[in-house]
VEXTOR-29722 format. One record per residue: residue number from 0; residue in three letters; x negated, y negated, z negated of N, C-alpha, C, O in turn. Coordinates in nm, 2 decimals, padded with zeros to 4 digits. Last residue first. Example, Ala and Ser with C-alpha at 12.3 -4.5 7.8 and 13.67 -1.06 7.14 Angstrom:
<1 SER <-01.28 00.22 -00.71> <-01.37 00.11 -00.71> <-01.29 00.00 -00.79> <-01.34 -00.11 -00.80>> <0 ALA <-01.32 00.57 -00.78> <-01.23 00.45 -00.78> <-01.32 00.33 -00.78> <-01.42 00.33 -00.85>> 
END
This chain:
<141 UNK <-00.54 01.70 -00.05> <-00.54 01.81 -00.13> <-00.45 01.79 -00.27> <-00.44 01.88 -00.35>> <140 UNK <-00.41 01.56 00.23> <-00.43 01.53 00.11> <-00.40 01.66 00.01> <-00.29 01.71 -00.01>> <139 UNK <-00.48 01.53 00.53> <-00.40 01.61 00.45> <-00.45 01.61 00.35> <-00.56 01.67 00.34>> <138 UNK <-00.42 01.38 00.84> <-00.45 01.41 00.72> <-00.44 01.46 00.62> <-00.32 01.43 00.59>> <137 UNK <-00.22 01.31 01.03> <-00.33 01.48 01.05> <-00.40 01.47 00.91> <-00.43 01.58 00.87>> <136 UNK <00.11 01.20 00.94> <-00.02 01.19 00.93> <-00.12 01.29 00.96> <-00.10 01.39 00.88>> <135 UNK <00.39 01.26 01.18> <00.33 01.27 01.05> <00.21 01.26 01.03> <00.15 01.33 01.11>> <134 UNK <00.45 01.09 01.41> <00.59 01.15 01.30> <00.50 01.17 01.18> <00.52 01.10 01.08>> <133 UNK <00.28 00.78 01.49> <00.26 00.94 01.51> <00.40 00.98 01.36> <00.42 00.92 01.25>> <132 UNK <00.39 00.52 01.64> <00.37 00.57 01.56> <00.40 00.72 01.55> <00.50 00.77 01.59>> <131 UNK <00.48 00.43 01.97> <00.52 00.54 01.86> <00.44 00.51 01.79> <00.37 00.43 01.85>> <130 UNK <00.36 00.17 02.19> <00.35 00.30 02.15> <00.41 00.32 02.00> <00.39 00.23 01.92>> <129 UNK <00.49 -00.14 02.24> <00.57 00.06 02.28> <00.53 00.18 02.26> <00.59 00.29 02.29>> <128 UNK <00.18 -00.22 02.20> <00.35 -00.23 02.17> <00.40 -00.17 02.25> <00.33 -00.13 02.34>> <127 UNK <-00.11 -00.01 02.01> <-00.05 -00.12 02.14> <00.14 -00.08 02.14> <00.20 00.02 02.10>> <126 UNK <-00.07 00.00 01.62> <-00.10 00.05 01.77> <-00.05 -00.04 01.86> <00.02 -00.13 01.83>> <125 UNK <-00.31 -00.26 01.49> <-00.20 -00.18 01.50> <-00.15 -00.12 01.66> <-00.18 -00.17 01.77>> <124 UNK <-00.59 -00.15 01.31> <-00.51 -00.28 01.42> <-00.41 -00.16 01.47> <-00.42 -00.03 01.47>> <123 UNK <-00.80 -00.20 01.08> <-00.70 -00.11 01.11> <-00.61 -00.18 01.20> <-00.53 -00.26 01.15>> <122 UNK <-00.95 -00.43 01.07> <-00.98 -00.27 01.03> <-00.90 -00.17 01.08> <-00.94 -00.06 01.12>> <121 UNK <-00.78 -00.61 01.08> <-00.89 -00.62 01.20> <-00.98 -00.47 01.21> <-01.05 -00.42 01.30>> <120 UNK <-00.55 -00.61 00.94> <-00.56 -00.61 01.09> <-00.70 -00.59 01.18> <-00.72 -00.56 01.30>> <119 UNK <-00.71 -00.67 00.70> <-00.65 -00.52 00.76> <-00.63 -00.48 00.87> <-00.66 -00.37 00.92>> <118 UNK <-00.76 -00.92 00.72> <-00.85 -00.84 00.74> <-00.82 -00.65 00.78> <-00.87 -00.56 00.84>> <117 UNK <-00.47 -01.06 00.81> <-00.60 -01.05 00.89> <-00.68 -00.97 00.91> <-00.71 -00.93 01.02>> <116 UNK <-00.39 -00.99 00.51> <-00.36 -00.89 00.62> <-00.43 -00.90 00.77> <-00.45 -00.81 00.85>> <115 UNK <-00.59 -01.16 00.40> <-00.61 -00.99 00.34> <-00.55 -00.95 00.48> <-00.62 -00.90 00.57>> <114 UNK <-00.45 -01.47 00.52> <-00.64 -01.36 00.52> <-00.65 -01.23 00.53> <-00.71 -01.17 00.63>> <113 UNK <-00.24 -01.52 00.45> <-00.25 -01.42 00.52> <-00.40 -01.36 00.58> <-00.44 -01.27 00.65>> <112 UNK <-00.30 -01.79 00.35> <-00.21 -01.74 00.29> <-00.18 -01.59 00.33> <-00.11 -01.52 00.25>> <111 UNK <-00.65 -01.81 00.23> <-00.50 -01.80 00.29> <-00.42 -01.78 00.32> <-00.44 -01.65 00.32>> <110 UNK <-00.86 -01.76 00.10> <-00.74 -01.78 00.04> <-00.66 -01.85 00.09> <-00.61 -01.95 00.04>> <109 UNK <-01.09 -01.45 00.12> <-01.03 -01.56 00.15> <-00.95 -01.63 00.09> <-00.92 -01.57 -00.02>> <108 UNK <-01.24 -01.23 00.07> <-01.12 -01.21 00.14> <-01.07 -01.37 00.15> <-00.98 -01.36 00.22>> <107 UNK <-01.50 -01.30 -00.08> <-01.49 -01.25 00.01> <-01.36 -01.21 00.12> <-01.38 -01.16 00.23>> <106 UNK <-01.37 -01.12 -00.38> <-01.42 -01.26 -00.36> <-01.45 -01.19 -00.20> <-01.45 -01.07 -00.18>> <105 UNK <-01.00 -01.03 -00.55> <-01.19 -01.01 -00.45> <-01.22 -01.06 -00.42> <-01.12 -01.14 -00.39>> <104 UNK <-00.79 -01.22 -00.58> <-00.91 -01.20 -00.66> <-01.05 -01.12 -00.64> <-01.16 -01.13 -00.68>> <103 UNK <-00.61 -01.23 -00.37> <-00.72 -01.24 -00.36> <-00.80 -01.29 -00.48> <-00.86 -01.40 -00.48>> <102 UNK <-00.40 -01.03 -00.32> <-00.40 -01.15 -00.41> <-00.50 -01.25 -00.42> <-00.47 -01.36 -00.46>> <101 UNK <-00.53 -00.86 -00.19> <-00.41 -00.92 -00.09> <-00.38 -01.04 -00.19> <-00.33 -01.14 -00.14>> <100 UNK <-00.68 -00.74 -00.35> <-00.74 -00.76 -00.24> <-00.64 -00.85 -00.17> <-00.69 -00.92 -00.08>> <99 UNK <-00.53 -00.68 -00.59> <-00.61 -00.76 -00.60> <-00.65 -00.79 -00.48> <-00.68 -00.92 -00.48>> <98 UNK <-00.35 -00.47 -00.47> <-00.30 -00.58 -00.52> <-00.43 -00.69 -00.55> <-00.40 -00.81 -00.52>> <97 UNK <-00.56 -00.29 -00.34> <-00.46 -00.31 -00.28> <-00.39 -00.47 -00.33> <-00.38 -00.57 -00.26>> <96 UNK <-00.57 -00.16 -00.60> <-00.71 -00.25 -00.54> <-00.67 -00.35 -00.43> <-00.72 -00.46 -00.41>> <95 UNK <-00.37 -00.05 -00.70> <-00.38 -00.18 -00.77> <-00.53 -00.27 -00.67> <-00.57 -00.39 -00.67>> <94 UNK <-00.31 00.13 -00.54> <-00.23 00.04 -00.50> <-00.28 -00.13 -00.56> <-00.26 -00.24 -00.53>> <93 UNK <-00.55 00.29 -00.62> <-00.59 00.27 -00.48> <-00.47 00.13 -00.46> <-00.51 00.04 -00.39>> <92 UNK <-00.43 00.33 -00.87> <-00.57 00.25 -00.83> <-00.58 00.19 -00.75> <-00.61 00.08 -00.75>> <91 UNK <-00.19 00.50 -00.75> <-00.18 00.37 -00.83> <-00.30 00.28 -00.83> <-00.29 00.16 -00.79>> <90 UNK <-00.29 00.74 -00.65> <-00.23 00.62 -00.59> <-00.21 00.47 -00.64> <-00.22 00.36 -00.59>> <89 UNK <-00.46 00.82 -00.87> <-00.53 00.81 -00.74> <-00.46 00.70 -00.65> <-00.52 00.61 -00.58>> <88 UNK <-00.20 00.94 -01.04> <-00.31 00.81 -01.07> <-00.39 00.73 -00.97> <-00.39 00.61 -00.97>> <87 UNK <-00.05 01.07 -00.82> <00.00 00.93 -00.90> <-00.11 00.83 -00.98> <-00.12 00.71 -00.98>> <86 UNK <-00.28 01.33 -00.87> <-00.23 01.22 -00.71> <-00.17 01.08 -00.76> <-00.24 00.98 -00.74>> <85 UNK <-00.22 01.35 -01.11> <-00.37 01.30 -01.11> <-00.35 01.26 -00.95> <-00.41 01.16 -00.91>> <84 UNK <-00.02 01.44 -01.17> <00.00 01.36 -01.22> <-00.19 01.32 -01.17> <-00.26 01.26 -01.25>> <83 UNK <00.12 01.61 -00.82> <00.11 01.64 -00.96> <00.05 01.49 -01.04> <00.07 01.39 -00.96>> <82 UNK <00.15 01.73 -00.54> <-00.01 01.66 -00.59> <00.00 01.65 -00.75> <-00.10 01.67 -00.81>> <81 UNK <00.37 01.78 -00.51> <00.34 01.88 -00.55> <00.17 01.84 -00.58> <00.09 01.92 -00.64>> <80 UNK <00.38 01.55 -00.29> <00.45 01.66 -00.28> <00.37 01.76 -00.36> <00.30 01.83 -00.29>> <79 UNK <00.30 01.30 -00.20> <00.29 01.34 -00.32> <00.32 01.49 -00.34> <00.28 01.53 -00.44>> <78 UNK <00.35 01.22 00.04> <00.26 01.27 00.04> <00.19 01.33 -00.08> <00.08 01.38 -00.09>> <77 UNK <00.67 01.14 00.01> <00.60 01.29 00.10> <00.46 01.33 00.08> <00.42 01.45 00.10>> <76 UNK <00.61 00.92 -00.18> <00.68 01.07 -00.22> <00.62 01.21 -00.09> <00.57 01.32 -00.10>> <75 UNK <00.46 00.79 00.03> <00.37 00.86 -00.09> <00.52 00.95 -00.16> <00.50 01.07 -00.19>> <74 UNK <00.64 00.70 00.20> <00.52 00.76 00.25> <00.45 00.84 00.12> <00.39 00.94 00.13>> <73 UNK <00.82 00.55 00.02> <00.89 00.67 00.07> <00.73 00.80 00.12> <00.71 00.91 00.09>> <72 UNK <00.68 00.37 -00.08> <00.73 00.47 -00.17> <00.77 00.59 -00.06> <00.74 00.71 -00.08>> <71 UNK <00.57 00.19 00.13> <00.51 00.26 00.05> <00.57 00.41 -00.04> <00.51 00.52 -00.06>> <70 UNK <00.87 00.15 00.17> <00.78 00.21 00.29> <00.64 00.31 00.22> <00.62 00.43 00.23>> <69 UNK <00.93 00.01 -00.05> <01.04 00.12 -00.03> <00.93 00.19 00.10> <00.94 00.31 00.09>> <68 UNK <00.77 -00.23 -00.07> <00.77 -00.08 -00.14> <00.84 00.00 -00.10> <00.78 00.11 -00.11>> <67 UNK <00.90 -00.35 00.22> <00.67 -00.29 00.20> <00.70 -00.14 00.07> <00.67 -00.02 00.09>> <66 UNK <01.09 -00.46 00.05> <01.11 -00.36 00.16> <00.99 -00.28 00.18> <00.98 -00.16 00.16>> <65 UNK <00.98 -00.57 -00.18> <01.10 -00.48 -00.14> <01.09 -00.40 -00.04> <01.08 -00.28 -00.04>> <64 UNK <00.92 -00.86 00.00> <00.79 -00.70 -00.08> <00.86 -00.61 -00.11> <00.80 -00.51 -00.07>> <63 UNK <01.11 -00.90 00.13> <01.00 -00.90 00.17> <00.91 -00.79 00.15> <00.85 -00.69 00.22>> <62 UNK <01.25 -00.97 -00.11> <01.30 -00.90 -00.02> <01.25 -00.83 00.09> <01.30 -00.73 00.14>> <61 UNK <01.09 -01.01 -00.40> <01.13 -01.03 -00.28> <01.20 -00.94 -00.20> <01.19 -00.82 -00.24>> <60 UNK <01.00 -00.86 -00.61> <01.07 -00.99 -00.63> <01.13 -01.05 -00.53> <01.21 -01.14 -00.55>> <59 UNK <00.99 -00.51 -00.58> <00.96 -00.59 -00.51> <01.02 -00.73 -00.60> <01.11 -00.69 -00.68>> <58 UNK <01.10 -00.30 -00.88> <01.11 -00.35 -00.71> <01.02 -00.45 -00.72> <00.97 -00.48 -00.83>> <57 UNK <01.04 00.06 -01.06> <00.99 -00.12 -01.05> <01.02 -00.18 -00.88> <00.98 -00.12 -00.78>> <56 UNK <01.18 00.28 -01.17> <01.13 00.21 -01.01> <01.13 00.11 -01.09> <01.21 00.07 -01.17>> <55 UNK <01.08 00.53 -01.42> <01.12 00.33 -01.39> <01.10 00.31 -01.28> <00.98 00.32 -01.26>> <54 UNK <01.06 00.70 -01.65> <01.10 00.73 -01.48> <01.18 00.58 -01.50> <01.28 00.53 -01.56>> <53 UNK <00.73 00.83 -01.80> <00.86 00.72 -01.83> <00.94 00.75 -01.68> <00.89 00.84 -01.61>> <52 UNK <00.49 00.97 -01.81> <00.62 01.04 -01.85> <00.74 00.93 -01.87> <00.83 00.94 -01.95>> <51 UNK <00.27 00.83 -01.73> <00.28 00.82 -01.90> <00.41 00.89 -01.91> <00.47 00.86 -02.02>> <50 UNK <00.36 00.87 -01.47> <00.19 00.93 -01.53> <00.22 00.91 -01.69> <00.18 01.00 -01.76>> <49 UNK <00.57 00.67 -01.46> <00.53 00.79 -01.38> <00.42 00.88 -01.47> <00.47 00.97 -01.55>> <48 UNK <00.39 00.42 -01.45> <00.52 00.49 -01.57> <00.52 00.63 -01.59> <00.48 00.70 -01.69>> <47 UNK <00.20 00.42 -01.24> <00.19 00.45 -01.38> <00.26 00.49 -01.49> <00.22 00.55 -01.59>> <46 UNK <00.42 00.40 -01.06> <00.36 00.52 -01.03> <00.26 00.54 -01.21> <00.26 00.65 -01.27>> <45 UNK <00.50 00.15 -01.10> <00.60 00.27 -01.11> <00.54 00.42 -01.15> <00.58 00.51 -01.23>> <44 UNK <00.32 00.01 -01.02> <00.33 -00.02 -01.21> <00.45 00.17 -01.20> <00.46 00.27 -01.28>> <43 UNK <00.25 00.03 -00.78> <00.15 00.09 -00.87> <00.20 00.10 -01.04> <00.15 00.16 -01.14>> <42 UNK <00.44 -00.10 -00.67> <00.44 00.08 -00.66> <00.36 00.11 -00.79> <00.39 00.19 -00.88>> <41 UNK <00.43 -00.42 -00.76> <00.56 -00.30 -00.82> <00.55 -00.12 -00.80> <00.62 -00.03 -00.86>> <40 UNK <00.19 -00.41 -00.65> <00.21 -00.37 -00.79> <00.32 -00.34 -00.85> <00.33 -00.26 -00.95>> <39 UNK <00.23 -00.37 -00.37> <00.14 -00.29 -00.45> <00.16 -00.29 -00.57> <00.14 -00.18 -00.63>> <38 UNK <00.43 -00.60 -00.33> <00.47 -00.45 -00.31> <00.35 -00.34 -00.39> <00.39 -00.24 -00.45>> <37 UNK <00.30 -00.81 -00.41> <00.37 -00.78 -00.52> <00.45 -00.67 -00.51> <00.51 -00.61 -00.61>> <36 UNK <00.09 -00.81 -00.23> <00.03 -00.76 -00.38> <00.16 -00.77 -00.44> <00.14 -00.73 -00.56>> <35 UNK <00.24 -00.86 00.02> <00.16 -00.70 00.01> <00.13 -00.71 -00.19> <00.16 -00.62 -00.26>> <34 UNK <00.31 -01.12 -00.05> <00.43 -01.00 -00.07> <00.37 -00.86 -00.07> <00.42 -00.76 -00.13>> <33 UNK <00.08 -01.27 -00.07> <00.18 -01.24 -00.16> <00.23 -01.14 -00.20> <00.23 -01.08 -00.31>> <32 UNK <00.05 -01.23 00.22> <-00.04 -01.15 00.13> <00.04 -01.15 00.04> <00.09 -01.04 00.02>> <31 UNK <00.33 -01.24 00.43> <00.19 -01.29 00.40> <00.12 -01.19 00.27> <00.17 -01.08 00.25>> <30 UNK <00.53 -01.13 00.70> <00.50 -01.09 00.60> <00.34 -01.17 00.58> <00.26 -01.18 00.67>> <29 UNK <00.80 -01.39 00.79> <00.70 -01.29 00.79> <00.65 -01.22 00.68> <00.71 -01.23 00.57>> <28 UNK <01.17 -01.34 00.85> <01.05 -01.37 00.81> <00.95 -01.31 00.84> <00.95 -01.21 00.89>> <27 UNK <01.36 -01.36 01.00> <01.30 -01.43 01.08> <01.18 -01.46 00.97> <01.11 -01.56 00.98>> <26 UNK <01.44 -00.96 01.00> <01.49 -01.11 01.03> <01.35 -01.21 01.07> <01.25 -01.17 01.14>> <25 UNK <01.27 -00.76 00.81> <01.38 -00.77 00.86> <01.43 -00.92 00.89> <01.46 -00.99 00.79>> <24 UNK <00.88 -00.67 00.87> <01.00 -00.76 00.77> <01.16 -00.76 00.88> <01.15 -00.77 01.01>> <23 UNK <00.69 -00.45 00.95> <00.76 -00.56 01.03> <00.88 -00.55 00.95> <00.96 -00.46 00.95>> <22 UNK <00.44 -00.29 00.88> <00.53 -00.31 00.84> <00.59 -00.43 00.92> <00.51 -00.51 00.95>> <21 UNK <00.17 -00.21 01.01> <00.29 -00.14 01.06> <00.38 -00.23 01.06> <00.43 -00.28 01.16>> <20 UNK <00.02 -00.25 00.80> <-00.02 -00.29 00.91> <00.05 -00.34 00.97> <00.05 -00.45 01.01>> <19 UNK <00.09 -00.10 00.55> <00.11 -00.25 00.54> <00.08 -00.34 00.71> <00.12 -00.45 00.74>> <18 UNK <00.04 00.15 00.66> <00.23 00.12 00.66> <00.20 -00.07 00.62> <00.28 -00.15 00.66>> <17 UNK <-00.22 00.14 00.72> <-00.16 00.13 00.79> <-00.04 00.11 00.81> <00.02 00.08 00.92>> <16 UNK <-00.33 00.09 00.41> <-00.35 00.04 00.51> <-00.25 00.00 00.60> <-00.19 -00.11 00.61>> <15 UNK <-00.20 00.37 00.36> <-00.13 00.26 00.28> <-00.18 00.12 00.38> <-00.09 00.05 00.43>> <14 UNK <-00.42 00.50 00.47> <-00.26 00.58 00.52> <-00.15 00.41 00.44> <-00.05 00.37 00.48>> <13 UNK <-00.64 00.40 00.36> <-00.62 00.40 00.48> <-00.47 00.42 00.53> <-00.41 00.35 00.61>> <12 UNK <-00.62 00.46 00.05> <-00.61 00.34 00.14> <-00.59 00.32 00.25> <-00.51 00.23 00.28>> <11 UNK <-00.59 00.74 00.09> <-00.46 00.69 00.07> <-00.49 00.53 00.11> <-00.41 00.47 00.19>> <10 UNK <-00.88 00.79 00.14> <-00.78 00.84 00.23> <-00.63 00.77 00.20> <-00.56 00.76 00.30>> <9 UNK <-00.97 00.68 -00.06> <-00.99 00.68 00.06> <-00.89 00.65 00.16> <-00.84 00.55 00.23>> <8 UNK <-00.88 00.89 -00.25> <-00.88 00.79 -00.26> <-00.88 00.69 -00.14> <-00.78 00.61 -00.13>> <7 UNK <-01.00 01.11 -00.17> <-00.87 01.11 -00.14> <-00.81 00.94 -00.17> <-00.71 00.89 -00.11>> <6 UNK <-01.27 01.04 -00.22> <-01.26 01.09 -00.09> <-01.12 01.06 -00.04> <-01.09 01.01 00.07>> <5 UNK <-01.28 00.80 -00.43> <-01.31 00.92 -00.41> <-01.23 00.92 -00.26> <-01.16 00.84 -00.21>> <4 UNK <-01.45 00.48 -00.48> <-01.39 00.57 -00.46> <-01.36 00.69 -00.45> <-01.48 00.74 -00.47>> <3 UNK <-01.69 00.38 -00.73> <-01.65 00.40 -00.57> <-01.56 00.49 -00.55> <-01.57 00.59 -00.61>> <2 UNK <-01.65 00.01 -00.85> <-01.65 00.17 -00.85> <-01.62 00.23 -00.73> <-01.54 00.19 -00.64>> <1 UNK <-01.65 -00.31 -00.99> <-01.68 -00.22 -00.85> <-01.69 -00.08 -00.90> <-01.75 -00.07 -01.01>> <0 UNK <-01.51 -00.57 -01.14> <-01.54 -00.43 -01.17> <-01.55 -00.36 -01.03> <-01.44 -00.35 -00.97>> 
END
């Protein structure tokens, strides 16, 4: 199923993008695709509860993807602020395209074990080492 996005839409891929870019796992693991789709669908199943009026954090099965959601989560509570039940839908889509792309059921992403974040990497590359990450995004989600 292909559909195109919306603007804000977009926009949260990118900002989600970049916390999966960012993300650096605690200790001597890495992070592979796996763990991006099981952080995307534990946000995305929450953020649907969410929307049908239930209140369920869904975690990670990992420790791994655990931690990706809690980054996800934290970045979209701030950026949720008052966006209301149709921002939560917009995130959740954007988290489920997110889970299929890093699962690789899109065709074209590969199936290794780290392809998707390859490809992220190469869209979105992460800043050079010692530079900061900016405090808050210039984007601004209506």
């Amino acid at each position: 199923m292909s559909r195109q996005l919306s603007e804000r839409q977009l926009q949260l891929f990118f900002l989600l993008g970049s916390v999966i870019v960012r993300y650096q796992p605690e200790g001597l693991v890495t992070l592979v695709d796996a763990d991006v789709a099981e952080a995307a669908a534990a946000m995305a199943g929450t953020l649907e509860a969410a929307t049908n009026g239930l209140i369920a954090e869904l975690s990670g099965p990992s420790p791994v993807s655990e931690g990706l959601r809690r980054q996800f989560d934290g970045m979209l509570a701030e950026l949720g602020k008052g966006g209301g039940a149709r921002y939560a839908t917009d995130a959740a889509e954007v988290l489920r395209g997110i889970e299929r792309g890093a699962s690789h059921a899109a065709t074209g992403v590969g199936s290794g074990p780290t392809d998707y974040l390859a490809l992220l990497r190469r869209v979105l590359p992460p800043p050079p080492a010692g530079q900061d990450a900016p405090a808050s995004s210039a984007i601004i989600l209506p």
